[in-house]
C-alpha positions in Angstrom: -109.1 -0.8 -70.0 -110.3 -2.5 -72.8 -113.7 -1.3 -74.7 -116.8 -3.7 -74.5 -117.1 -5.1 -78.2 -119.5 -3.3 -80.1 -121.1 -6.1 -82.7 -123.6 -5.8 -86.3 -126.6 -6.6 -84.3 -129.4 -6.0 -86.8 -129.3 -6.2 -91.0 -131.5 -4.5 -93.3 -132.2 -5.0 -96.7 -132.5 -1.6 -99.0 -134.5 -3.2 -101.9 -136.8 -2.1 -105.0 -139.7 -4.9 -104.7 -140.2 -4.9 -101.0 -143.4 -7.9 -101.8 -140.8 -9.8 -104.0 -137.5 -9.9 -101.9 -140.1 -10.9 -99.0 -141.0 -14.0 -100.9 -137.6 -14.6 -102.1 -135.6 -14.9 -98.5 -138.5 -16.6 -96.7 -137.7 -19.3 -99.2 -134.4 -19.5 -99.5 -133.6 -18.8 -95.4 -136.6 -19.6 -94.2 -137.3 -16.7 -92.5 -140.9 -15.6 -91.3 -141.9 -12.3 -92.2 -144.1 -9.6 -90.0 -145.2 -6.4 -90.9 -143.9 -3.2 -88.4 -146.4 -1.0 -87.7 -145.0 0.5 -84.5 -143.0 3.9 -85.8 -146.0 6.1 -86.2 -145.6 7.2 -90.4 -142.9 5.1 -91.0 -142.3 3.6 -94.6 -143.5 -0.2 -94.8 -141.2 -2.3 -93.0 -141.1 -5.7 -92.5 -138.8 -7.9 -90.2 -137.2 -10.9 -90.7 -137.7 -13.4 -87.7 -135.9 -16.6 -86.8 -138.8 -18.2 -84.6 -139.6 -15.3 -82.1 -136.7 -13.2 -82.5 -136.4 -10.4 -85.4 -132.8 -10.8 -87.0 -133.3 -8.2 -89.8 -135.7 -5.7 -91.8 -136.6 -5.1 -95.6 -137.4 -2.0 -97.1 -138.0 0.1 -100.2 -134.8 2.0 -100.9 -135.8 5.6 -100.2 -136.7 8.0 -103.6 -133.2 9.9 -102.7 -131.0 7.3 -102.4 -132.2 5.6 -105.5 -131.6 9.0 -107.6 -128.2 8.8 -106.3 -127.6 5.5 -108.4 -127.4 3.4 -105.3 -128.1 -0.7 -106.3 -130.3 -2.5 -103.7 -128.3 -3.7 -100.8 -128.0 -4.9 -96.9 -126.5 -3.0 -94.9 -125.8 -3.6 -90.9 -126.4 -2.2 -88.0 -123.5 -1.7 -84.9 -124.8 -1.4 -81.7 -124.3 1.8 -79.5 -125.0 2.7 -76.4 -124.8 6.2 -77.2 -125.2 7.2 -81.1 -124.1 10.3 -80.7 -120.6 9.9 -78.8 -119.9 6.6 -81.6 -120.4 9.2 -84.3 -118.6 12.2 -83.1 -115.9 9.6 -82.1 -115.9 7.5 -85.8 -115.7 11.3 -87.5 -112.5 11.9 -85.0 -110.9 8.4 -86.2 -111.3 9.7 -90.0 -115.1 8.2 -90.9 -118.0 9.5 -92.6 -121.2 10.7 -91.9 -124.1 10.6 -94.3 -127.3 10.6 -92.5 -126.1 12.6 -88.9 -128.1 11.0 -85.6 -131.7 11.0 -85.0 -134.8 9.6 -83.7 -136.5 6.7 -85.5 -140.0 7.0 -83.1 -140.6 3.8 -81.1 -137.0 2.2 -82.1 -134.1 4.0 -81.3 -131.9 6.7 -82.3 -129.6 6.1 -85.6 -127.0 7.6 -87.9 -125.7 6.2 -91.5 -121.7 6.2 -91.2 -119.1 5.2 -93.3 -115.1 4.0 -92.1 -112.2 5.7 -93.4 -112.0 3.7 -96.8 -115.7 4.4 -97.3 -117.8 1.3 -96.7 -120.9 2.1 -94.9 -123.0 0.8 -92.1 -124.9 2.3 -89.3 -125.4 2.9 -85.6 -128.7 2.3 -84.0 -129.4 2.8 -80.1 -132.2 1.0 -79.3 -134.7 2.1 -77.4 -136.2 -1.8 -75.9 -134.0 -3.9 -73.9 -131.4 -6.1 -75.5 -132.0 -9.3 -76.7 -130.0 -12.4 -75.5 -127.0 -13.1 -77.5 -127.6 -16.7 -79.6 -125.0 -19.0 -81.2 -123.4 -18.2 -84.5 -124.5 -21.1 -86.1 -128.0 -20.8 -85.2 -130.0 -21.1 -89.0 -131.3 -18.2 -89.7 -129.1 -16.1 -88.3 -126.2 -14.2 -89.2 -123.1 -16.2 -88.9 -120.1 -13.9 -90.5 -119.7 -10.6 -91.6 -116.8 -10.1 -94.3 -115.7 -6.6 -95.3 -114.1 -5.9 -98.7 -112.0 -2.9 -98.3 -109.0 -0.8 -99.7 -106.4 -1.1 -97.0 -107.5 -3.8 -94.5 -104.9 -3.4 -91.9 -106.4 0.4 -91.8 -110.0 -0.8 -91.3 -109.2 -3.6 -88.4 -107.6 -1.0 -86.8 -110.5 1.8 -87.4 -112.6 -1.2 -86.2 -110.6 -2.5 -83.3 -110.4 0.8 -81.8 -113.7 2.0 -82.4 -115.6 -0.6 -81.2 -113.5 -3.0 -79.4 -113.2 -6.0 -81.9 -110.1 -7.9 -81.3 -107.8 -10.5 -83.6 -109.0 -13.5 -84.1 -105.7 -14.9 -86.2 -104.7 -14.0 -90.2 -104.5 -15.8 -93.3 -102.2 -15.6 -96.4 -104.4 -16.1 -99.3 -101.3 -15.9 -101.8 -102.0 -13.1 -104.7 -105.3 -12.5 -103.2 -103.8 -11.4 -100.0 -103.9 -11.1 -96.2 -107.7 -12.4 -94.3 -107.8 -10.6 -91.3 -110.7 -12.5 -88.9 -111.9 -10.8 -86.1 -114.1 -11.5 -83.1 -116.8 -8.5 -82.3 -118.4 -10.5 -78.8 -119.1 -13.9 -77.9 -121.4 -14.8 -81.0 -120.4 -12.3 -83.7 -117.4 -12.9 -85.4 -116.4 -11.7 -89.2 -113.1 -11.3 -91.8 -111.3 -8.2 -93.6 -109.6 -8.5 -96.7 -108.8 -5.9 -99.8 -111.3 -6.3 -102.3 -110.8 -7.9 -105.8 -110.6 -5.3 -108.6 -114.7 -6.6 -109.4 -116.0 -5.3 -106.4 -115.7 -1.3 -107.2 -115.9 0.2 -103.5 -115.9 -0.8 -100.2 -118.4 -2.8 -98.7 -119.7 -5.2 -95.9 -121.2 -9.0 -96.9 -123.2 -10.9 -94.5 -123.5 -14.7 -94.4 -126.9 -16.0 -93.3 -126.8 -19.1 -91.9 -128.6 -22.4 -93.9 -128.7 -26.0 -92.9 -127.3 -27.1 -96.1 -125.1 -25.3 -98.8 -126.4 -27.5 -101.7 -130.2 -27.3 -101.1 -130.1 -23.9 -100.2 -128.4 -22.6 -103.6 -131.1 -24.3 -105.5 -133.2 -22.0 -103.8 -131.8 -19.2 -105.0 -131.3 -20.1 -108.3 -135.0 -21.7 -108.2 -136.8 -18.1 -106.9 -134.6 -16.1 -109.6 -131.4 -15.0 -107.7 -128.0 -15.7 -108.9 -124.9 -17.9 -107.3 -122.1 -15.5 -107.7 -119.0 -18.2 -106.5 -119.0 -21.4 -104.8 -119.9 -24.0 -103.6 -117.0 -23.5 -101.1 -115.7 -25.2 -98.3 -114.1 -22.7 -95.7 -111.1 -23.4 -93.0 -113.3 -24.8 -90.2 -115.4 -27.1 -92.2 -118.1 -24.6 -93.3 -119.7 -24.1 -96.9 -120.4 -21.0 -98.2 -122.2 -19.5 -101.6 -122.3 -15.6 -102.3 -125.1 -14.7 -104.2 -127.7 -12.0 -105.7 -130.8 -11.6 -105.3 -133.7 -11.0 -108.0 -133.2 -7.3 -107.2 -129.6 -7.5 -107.3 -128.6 -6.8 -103.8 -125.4 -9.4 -102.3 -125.5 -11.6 -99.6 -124.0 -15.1 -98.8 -124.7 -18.2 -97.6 -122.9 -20.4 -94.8 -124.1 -24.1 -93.7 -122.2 -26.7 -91.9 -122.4 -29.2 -94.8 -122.6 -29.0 -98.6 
């Protein structure tokens, strides 16, 4: 019997100016921001909402992490129905476990994992009821999820068999190699490929979805982030721009037009 998909359902940004990466994406994605005050002595936290719905959450990187050398950066969030199980079953298929499961008070339980060639992401089990799934193309939200990895027929396997993401066709990009797509549910969809020797590890990109490519890189550049590639158009039509932020942390770009 084939496993439910398990999709990224929630993004978080580890950053070192919480107040200035808060002014910097309502700009340029026009989200809405909103303090979270519900996890009784919980670090400052505030989400990300598209209208009524929270999409994502910024954060001060924690004192440990940043010791460790770690850059500020989103990571995602898969959703389990049981944190526990997903991590004693990723450790199994040959992941990683840096942060083992526990209780986030008034949100969930979560654990900070890592796939086999090391790029890392997390579980969370919510505590509230789902939300109701929206388009991928909706602005503001997350429309693609692109991992850069070492092996990528490994990791859409890992992936596939974890948490039921299926093939959603491949590409030959010529010397930069194979794009694997994949579809992770109805709205949630993403691509694997091997990373270019400039990207030194493993690690998960997330598109955020804009009305217009053109406009919206002048926002970044305007508020003090950098366009890393691109303009580009996709196959499909799209146009995409990866970028960094004032703080330095990656993140992309996707609108239907330039």
């Amino acid at each position: 019997m084939a496993k439910s998909p398990m999709p990224f359902f929630w993004y978080e940004l580890m950053t070192s100016d919480l107040d200035a990466a808060e002014a910097f994406y309502t700009k340029v994605v026009g989200w809405t921001a909103q303090p979270f005050d519900k996890a009784p002595g919980m670090p400052r936290y505030i989400v990300m909402n598209v209208g009524e719905r929270g999409v994502g959450g910024l954060m001060t990187m924690p004192e440990d992490v940043r010791k460790m050398g770690a850059p500020p950066a989103w990571l995602g969030y898969i959703h389990t129905n049981d944190v526990d199980a997903s991590t004693k079953s990723l450790k199994a298929a040959g992941g990683g476990v840096h942060c083992e499961p526990s209780d986030i008070p008034g949100v969930g339980r979560f654990a900070v994992v890592a796939d086999p060639q090391g790029a890392t992401f997390m579980f969370l089990q919510p505590n509230g009821p789902d939300q109701p799934v929206v388009p991928a193309s909706t602005p503001g939200h997350i429309g693609w999820h692109e991992l850069y990895t070492s092996d990528w027929k490994a990791a859409f396997d890992f992936y596939s068999g974890q948490f039921g993401w299926t093939n959603a066709g491949d590409f030959d990009m010529g010397p930069t190699g194979i794009y694997q797509t994949f579809t992770a549910g109805p709205e949630s969809g993403g691509g694997i490929m091997n990373k270019p020797a400039q990207i030194l590890v493993p690690v998960w990109q997330f598109y955020f979805n804009v009305t217009g490519i053109d406009a919206s890189a002048r926002r970044v550049t305007d508020n003090g982030g950098k366009i890393l590639m691109g303009p580009m158009e996709v196959p499909g039509g799209s146009w995409i721009v990866q970028c960094q932020d004032p703080q330095g942390a990656h993140f992309a770009l996707m609108a239907p037009v330039r």
